[in-house]
C-alpha positions as CSV (number, residue, x, y, z in Angstrom):
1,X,-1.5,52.7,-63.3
2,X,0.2,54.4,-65.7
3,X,-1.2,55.9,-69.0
4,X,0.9,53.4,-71.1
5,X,-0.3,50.7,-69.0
6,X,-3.6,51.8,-69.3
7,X,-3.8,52.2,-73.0
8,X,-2.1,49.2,-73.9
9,X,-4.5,47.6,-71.7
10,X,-7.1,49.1,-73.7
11,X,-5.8,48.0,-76.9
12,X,-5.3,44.4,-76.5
13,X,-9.1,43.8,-75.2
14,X,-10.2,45.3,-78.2
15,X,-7.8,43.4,-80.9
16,X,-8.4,40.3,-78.4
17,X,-11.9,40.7,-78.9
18,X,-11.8,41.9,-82.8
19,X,-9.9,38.7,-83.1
20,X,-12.4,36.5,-81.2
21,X,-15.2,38.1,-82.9
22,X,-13.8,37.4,-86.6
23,X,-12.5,33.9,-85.5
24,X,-16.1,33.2,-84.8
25,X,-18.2,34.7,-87.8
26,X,-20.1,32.1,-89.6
27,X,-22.0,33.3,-92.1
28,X,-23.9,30.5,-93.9
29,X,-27.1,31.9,-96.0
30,X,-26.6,30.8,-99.0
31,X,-27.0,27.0,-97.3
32,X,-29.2,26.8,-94.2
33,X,-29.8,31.0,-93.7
34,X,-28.1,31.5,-90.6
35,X,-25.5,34.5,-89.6
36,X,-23.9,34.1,-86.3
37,X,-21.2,36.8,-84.7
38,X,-19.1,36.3,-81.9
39,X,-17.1,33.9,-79.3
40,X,-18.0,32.2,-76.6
41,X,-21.7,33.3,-77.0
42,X,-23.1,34.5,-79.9
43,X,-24.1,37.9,-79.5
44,X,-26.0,38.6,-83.2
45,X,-28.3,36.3,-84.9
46,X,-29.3,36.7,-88.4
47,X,-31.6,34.3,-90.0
48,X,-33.5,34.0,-92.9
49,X,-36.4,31.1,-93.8
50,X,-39.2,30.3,-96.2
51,X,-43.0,29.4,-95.2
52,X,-44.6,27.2,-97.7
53,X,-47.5,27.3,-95.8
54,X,-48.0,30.8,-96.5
55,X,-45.3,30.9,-99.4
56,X,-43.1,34.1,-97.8
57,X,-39.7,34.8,-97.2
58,X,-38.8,35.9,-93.3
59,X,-35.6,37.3,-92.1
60,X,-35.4,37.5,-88.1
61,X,-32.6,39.1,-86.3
62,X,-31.5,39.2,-82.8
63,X,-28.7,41.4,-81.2
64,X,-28.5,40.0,-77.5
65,X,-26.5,42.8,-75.1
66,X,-26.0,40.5,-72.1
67,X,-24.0,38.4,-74.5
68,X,-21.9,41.6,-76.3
69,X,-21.5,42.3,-72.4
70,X,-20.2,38.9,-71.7
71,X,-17.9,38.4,-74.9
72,X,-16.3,41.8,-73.6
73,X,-15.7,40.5,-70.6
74,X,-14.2,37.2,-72.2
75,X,-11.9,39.4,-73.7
76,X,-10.9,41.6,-70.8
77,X,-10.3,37.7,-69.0
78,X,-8.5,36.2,-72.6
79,X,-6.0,39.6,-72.3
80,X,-5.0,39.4,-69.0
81,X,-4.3,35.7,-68.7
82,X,-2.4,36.0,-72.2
83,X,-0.5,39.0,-70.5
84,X,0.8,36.8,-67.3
85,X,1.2,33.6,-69.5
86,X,3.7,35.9,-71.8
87,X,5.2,37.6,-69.3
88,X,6.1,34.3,-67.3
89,X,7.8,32.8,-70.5
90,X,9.6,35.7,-70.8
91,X,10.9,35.8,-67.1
92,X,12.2,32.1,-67.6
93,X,14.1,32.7,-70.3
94,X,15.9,35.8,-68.9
């Protein structure tokens, strides 16, 4: 493996996964209080609720590291299957 290979490697799973990532926020508090980040699972959780029973606003938040973990790993796996898909188009049309 070169260096190039390497860093270019290195580059595309983060832009795949910054993509993936933005492509998936949904931030909806101002209509049901619920902020969710990130593709195929959702690895942050933000939510926010009122009790009337004890009349109190609660915010809850969740950061999950198995799912960060696994929508790194989605990346890594959306990369390299974009990398041979590309680089078979570009072999039939030489």
């Amino acid at each position: 493996m070169t260096f190039r290979f390497l860093s270019r490697a290195v580059l595309g799973v983060i832009v795949s996964f910054t993509v993936c990532t933005l492509l998936s926020y949904r931030n909806e508090m101002p209509n049901d209080g619920a902020l969710q980040i990130g593709f195929p699972f959702h690895f942050f959780r933000q939510s926010v609720g009122y009790d009337p029973v004890l009349n109190v606003m609660d915010e809850a938040s969740n950061f999950s590291y198995s799912y960060f973990v696994g929508d790194f790993l989605f990346a890594i796996l959306l990369f390299f299957f974009l990398q041979l898909l590309f680089r078979k188009i570009l072999t039939k049309k030489k």
